[in-house]
N, C-alpha and C positions, 0 to 999 in steps of 0.2 A: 687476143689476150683475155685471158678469164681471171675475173677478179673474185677475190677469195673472204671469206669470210675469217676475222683474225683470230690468230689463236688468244687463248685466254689461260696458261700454261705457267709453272712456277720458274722462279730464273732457278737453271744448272746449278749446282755446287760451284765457288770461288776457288780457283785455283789449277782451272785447266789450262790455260795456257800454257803455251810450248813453244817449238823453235821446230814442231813436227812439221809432214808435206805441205805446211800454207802453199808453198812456189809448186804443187803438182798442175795449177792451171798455167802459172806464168813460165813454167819451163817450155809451154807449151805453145808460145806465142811465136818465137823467132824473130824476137826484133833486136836490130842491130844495137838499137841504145839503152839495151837491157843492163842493167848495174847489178853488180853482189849486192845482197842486202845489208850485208857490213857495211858498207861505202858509202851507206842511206843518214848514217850517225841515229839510229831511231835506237828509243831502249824497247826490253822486251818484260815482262812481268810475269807474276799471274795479276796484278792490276789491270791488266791492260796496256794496250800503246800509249807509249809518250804523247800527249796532247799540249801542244802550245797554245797557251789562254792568250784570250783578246789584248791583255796589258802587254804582255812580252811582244807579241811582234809588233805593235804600235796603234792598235785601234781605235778610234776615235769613239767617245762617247754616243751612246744611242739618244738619236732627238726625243723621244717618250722612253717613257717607260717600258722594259719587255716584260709582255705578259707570259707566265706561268701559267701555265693549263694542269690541272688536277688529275688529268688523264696519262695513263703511259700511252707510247704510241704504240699502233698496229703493224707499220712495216718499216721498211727503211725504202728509199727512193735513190737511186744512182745517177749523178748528174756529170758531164764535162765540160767544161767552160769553155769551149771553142778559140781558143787560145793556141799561141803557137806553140809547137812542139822542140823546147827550147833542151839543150844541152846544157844550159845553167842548172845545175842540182845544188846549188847550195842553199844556207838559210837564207842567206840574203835576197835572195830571190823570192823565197817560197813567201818571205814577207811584204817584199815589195806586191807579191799579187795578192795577195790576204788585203793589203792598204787599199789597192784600185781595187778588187771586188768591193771594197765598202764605199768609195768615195763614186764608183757610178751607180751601185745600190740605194745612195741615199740621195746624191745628189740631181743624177739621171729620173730615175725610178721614182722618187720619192718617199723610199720607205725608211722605218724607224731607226733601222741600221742593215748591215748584212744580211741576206738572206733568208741562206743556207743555214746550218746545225754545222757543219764541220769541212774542211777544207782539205784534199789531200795533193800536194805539190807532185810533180814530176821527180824531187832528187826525196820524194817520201817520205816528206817532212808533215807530220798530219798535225793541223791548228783549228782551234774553235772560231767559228762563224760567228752568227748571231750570239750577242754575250749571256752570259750565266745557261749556256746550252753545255759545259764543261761540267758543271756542279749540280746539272740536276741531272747529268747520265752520272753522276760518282754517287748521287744517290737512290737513284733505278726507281723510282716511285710519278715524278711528274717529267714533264714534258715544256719546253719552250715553244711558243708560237711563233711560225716560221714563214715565210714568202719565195716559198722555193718550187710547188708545184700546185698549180689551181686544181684546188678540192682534196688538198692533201697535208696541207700546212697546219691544219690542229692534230693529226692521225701520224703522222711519218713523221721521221728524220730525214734530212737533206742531206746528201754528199756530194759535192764537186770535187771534181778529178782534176788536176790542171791538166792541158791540153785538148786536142783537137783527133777525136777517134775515130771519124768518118773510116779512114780507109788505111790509118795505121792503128796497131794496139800500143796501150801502155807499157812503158816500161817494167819489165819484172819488179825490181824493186820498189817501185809505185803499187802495181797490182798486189805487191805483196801485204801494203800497209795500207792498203782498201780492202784487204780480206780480213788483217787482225783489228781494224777499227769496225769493222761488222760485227765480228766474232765479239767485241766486246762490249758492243750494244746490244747484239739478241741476246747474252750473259747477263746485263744487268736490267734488263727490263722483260726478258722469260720470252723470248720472240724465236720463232722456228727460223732457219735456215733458208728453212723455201720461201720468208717475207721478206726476200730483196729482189725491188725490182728494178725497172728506168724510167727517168720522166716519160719518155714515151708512153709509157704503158697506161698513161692517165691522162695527159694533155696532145695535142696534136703540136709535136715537135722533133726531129731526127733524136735528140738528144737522147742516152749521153753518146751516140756516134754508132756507126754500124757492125763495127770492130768491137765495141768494150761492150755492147749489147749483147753482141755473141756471146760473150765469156758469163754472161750472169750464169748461166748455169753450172761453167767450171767452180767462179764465184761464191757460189749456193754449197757447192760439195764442198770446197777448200772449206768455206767456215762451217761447215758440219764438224769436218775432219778435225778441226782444232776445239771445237765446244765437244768433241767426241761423244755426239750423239746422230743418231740415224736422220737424214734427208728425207722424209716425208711429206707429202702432199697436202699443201691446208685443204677444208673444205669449200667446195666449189659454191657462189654465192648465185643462184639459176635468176633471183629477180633483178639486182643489181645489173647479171649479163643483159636481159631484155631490157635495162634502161640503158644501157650502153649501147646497146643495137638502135635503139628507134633515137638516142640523140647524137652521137659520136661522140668524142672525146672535146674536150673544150678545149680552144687555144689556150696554149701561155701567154703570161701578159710580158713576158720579158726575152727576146733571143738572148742567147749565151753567147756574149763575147761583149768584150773592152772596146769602146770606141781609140781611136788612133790616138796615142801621146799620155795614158793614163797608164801605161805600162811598156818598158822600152822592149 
């Protein structure tokens, strides 16, 4: 992995979004528990994806305060929660795992509140993570401080996938509402296409699975396709690579997954 130096680019015109080939990677998958994206109940904009805030699905106030960072971030970071690969697509669901990501996030962990920056469920239902991470992507200028990838949490945004991608892929419908919540992140903070990467690519972790890792690059073009602009190569960062060679990547301090009884 060669890590790139970020771009520094103005956000796209408002208004691209569409209902274009987002699904040209996830047609691509063949998986049995692929859903129409109808069936996802998500809306479509040129806002952007429907985002369900931290108060609607039930989150518990954050122990401190969350710090706002004055910086936009540089990339986006792709994560999957090692989670089962459940046939529940409803909202009820998607909230139930929204609740335990935060209650062993805080409780386990230690931390302020939830991680991550955003959550995207198996039936595609995408909800903000750590709180006021909704309000300050609506207004593309700063950034939430986050606990989702050591050495990347003032720089990135966090996305968890629910499920487990080792060795199956996401459902279409899923994949499809991890492409337009990209596409409306590089939109409002001016971030290229090619700044989506995986935990992996920064900490020493499988995550996000070896399946949904593959697809970043379908990934990468789907949200070009929809910000309808060209997939190009950020600039390669040469010193950066030599400190990534002589140290390795640094553990996570956290595996991805739910201890037993904090989600049925």
């Amino acid at each position: 992995m060669t890590l790139r130096a970020p771009h520094h680019q103005p956000a796209p015109a408002s208004g691209r979004f569409t209902r274009r080939s987002v699904l040209t990677g996830a047609f691509a998958l063949a998986t049995a528990a692929a859903l129409p994206v109808a069936a996802a109940g998500r809306a479509y904009s040129a806002a952007g994806p429907d985002v369900i805030a931290c108060a609607t699905w039930g989150a518990r106030a954050a122990s401190e305060p969350v710090v706002v960072l004055a910086n936009r971030p540089e990339r986006i970071v792709v994560h999957h929660t090692a989670t089962a690969n459940v046939t529940d697509y409803t909202k009820q669901r998607a909230f139930a795992l929204a609740r335990a990501i935060q209650t062993y996030h805080m409780d386990a962990q230690g931390w302020i509140d939830t991680g991550q920056h955003f959550t995207v469920s198996r039936g595609a239902f995408v909800m903000e993570g750590r709180h006021s991470s909704l309000a300050e992507l609506r207004t593309g200028t700063r950034q939430v401080r986050a606990a989702h990838c050591v050495g990347q949490n003032t720089v990135s945004i966090g996305i968890e996938n629910e499920g487990t991608y080792t060795s199956e892929a996401p459902p279409a419908a899923q994949y499809a509402a991890l492409a337009d919540l990209c596409a409306h992140i590089c939109d409002q903070y001016g971030l290229a296409a090619s700044e989506i990467y995986g935990h992996r690519d920064f900490n020493a972790t499988s995550c996000p699975g070896d399946r949904l890792y593959a697809l970043l690059p379908n990934l990468r073009r789907d949200v070009a396709t929809i910000l309808g602009t060209p997939l190009s190569d950020p600039e390669e960062d040469p010193v950066w690579d030599l400190v990534r060679q002589a140290t390795g990547r640094p553990a996570a301090t956290v595996g991805e997954y739910l201890p037993a009884g904090l989600l049925p």
